[in-house]
C-alpha positions in Angstrom: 83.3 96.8 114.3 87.0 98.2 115.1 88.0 97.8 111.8 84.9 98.3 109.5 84.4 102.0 108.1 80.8 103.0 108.9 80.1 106.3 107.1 76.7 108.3 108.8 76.6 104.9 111.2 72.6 106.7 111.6 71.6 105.6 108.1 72.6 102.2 107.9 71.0 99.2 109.4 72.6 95.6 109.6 71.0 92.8 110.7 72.1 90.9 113.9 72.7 87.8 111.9 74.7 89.3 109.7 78.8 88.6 109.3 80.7 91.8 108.1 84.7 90.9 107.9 87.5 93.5 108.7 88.3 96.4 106.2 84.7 96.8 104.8 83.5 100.3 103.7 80.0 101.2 104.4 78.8 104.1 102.6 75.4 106.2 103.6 71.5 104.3 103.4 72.6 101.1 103.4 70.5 98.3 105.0 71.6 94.4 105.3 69.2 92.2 106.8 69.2 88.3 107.5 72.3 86.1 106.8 74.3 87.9 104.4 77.9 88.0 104.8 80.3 90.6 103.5 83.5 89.6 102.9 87.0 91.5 103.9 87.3 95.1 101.5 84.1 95.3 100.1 83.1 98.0 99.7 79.1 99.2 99.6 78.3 102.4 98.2 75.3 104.5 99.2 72.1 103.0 98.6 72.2 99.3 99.0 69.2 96.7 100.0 70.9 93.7 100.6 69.2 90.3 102.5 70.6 86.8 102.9 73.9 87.4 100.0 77.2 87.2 100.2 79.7 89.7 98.8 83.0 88.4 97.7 86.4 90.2 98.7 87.1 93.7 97.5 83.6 93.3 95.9 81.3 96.8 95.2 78.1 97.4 95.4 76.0 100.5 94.4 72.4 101.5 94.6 71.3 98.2 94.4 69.0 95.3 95.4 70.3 91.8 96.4 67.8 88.7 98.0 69.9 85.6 98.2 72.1 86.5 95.7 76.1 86.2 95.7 78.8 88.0 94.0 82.3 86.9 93.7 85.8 88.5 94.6 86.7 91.9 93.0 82.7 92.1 91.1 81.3 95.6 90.6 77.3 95.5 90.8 75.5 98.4 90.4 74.5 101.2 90.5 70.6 100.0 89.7 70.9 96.2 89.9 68.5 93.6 90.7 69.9 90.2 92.1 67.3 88.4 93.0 67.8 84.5 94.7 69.8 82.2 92.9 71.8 84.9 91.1 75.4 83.9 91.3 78.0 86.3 89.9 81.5 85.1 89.7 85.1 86.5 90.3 85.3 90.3 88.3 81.9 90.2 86.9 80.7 93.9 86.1 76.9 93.8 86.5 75.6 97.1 85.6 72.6 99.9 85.6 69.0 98.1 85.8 70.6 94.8 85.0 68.1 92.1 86.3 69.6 88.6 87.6 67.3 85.4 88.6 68.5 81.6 89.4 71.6 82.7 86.9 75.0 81.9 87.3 77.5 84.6 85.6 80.8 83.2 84.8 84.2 84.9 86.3 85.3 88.1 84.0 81.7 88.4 82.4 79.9 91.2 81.8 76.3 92.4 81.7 76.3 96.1 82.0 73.0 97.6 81.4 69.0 97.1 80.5 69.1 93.2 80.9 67.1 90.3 82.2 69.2 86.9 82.8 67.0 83.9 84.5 67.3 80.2 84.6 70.5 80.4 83.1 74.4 79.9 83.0 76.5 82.3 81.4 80.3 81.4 80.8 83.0 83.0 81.5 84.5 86.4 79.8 81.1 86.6 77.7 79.7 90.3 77.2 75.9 90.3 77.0 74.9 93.4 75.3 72.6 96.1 76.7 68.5 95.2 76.6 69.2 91.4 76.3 66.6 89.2 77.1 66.6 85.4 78.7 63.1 84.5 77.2 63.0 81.3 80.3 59.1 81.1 80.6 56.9 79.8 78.3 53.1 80.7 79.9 53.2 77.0 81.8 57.1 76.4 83.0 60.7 78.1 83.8 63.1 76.5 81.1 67.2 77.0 81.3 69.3 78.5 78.8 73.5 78.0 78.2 75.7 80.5 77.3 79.5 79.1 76.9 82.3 80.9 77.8 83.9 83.5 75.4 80.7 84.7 73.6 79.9 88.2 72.6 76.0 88.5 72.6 74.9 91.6 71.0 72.4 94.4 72.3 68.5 93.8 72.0 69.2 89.5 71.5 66.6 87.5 72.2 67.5 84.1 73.8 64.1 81.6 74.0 65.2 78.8 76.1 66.0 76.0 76.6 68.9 76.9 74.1 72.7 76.5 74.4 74.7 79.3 72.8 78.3 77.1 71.8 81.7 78.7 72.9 83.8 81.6 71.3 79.9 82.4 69.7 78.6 86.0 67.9 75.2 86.7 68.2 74.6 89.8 66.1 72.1 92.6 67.4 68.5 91.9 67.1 68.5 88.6 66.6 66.3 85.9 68.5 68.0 82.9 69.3 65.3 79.7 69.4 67.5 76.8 68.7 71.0 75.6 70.2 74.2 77.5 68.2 77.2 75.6 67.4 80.7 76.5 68.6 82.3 79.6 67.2 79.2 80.4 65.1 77.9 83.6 64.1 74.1 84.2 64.0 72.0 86.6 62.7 68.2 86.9 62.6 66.5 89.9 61.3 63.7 91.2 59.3 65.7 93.1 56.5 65.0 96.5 56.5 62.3 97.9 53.7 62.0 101.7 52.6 58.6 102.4 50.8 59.1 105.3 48.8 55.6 106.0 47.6 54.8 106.0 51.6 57.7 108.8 51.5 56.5 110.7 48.8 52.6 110.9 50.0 53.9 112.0 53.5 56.2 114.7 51.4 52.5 115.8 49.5 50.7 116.3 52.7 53.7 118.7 54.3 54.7 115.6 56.2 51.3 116.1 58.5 50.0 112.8 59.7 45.9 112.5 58.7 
């Protein structure tokens, strides 16, 4: 422990099992239980919950959740983040605020930085998935798996229903659900178009815009 930094030593807890390599940080309230292994200059900032993962070199973590989860070299999770098992985040990944992760793998140099759920899926690499994305993986009777190939920008409040493979170099344009696969360098789009009633307006207007 010579050469791990321990800050307040009385608020963190780490399991006997565990493996922490030389020129880790430890920041306040952090507790690691089981098998998990942090790797050399990681760095966990306050707040951490952390059981059977493994965090990659120079990795951070922050206010966060992990059960059997791993993140790869020089990631950022956190703050807020759920990893739950089989969430696999790869090299430089930037996992962000209440970002939710299940039996996913995130490809190196992706990012998913806020109000998302990924399960059952594989994410390529250097894809952005937009905030309050959704992996739609279970139908009411089974888990299905969705693709996501590298180089795709998938925009904020997308809907993927799997099983669905999203083709490489791909836009997916805000609000739009995905239900069948998407070729290579396609853009998609699926919304209701947008409708102003103006005699709805103009009765609201009469009635000094008072609900009844």
């Amino acid at each position: 422990m010579s050469r791990i930094k321990i800050l307040s030593p009385e608020t963190v807890s780490i399991s006997e099992e565990a493996i922490i390599e030389e020129g880790v940080t430890i920041y306040p309230n952090n507790h690691i239980f089981g098998k998990t292994i942090v790797r050399k200059n990681a760095v966990l900032y306050p707040n951490n919950i952390i059981t059977d993962s493994e965090i990659g070199e120079g990795a951070s973590v922050t206010a966060s959740v992990l059960e059997g989860a791993k993140v790869g070299i020089n990631a950022q999770v956190g703050p807020f983040s759920h990893l739950r098992k089989g969430a696999d985040v790869g090299e430089g990944c930037r996992i962000g605020n209440y970002v939710e992760i299940k039996n996913a793998k995130i490809g190196a140099g992706s990012k998913v930085s806020h109000l998302t759920y990924v399960g059952d899926a594989t994410v390529g690499k250097d894809c952005n998935i937009g905030c309050g994305v959704i992996f739609c993986n279970y139908d009411g009777k089974t888990k299905k798996s969705s693709v996501i190939e590298d180089d795709c920008f998938i925009g904020s409040n997308v809907n993927i229903v799997a099983p669905v493979t999203i083709g490489k170099g791909s836009f997916v344009a805000a609000g739009t659900t995905v239900t069948k696969d998407v070729e290579r360098g396609a853009f998609v789009i699926g919304r209701v178009r947008q409708q102003e009633n103006a005699h709805l307006a103009e009765k609201y207007a009469r009635k000094g815009g008072k609900n009844e």
